[in-house]
C-alpha positions as CSV (number, residue, x, y, z in Angstrom):
1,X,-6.5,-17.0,51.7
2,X,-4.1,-17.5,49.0
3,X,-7.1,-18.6,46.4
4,X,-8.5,-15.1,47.4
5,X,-5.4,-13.1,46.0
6,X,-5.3,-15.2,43.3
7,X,-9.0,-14.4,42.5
8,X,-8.6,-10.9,43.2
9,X,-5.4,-11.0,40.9
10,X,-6.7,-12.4,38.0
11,X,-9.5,-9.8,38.2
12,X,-6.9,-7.3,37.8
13,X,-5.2,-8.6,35.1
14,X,-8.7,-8.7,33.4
15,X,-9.0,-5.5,34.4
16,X,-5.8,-4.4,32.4
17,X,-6.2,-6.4,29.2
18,X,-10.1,-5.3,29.3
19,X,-8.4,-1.3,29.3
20,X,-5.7,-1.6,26.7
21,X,-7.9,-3.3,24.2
22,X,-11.0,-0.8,24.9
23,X,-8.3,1.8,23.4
24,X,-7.8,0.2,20.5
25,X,-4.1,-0.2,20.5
26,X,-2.0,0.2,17.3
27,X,-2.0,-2.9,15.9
28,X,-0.7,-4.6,12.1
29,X,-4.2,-5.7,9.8
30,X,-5.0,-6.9,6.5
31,X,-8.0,-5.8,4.8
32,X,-9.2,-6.2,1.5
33,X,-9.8,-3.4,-0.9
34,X,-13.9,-3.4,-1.8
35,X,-13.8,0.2,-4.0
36,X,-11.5,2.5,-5.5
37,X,-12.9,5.5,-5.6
38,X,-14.1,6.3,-3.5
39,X,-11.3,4.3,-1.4
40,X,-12.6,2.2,1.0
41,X,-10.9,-1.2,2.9
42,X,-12.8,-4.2,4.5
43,X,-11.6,-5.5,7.9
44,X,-14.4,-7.9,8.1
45,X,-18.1,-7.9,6.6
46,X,-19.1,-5.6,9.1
47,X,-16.1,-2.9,9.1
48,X,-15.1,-1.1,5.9
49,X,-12.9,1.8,6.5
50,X,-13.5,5.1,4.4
51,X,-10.8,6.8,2.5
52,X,-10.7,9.6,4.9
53,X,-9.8,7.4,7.7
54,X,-6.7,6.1,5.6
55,X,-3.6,7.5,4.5
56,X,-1.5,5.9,1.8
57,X,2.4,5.6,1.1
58,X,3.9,5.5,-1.8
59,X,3.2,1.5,-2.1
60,X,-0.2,1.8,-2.2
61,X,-0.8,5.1,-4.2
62,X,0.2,6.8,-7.7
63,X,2.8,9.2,-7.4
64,X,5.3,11.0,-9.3
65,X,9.1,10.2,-9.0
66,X,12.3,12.0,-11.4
67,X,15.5,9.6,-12.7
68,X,18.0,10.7,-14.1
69,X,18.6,8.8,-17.8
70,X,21.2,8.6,-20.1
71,X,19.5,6.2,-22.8
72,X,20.4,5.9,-26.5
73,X,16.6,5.0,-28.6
74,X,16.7,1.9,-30.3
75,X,17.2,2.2,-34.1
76,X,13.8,2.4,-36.1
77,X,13.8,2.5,-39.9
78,X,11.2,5.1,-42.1
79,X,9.7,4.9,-45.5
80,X,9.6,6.1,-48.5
81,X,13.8,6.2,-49.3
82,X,14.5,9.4,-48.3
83,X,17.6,10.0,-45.8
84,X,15.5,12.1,-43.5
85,X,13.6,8.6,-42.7
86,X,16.4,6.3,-42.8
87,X,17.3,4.4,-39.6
88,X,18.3,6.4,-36.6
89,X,18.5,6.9,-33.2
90,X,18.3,9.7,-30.7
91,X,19.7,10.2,-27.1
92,X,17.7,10.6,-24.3
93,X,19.1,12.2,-21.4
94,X,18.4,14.6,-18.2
95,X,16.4,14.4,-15.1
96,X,12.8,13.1,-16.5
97,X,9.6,12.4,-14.9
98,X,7.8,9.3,-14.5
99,X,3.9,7.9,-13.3
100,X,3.9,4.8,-10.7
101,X,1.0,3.0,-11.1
102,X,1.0,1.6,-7.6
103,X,-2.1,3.1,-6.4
104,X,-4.8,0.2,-4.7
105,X,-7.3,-2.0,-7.0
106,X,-10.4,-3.5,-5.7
107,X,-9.0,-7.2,-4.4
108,X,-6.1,-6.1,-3.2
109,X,-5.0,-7.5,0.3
110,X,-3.5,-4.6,2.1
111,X,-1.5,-4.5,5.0
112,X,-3.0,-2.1,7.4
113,X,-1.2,-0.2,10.6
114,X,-3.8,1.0,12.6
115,X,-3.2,3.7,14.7
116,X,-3.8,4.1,18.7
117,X,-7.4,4.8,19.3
118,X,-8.7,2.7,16.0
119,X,-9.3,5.9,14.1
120,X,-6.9,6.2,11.2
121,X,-5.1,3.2,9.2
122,X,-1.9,3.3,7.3
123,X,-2.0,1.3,3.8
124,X,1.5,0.2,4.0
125,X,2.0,-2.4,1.1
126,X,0.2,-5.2,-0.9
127,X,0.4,-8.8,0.8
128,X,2.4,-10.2,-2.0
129,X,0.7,-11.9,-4.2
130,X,3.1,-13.9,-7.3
131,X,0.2,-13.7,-9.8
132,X,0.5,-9.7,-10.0
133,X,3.8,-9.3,-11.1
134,X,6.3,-10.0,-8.3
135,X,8.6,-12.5,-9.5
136,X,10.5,-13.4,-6.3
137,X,9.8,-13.9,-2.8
């Protein structure tokens, strides 16, 4: 009797495991970026994931960000002996905007939060990689 309820147990449990993974819980991925534009991310040989199933943060995507500066140009020297070209600087101050490049290349390995259901993916960051400009771990 009590190898019957374990039977009937584990068929249960199988059961369970079976239904949670059939809805594609959210899970963490890495996939590897095959295109740029359009956008599109490699799970395996068989999945590649379209740019409009993935959203981007601002780690994996160019975007504009404003600093406030308060700089001083370095001195450069003109030509030609006349004061208006004679070795000056300027200030550079205010609220300015810049570019970040961090938007996705093709080779990029890309962590990937995929949501519940398997239909959308989150690029949340490069894996780090030292040979593209990260210095420390």
């Amino acid at each position: 009797m009590e190898n019957d309820f374990n039977k009937i147990l584990n068929v249960i449990k199988s059961a369970a495991v079976s239904a949670v993974e059939n809805t594609k819980p959210a899970t963490m991925l890495v996939g590897l970026v095959v295109s740029e534009s359009p956008l599109q991310i490699a799970l395996d040989s068989t999945l590649i994931i379209p740019e409009d199933r993935i959203m981007l943060t601002k780690n994996t995507c160019e975007w504009t960000m404003e600093m406030s500066v308060d700089h001083i140009t370095e001195n450069r020297a003109g030509g030609g002996g006349y004061a208006e070209y004679a070795s000056h600087n300027h200030e550079y101050k205010g609220r300015k905007k810049y570019l970040v490049h961090n938007q996705l290349k093709n080779g990029d390995l890309v962590w990937l939060f995929r949501e519940t259901g398997g239909q959308r993916y989150i690029a949340i960051d490069r894996v780090y990689n030292p040979n593209e400009g990260c210095t420390t771990k």
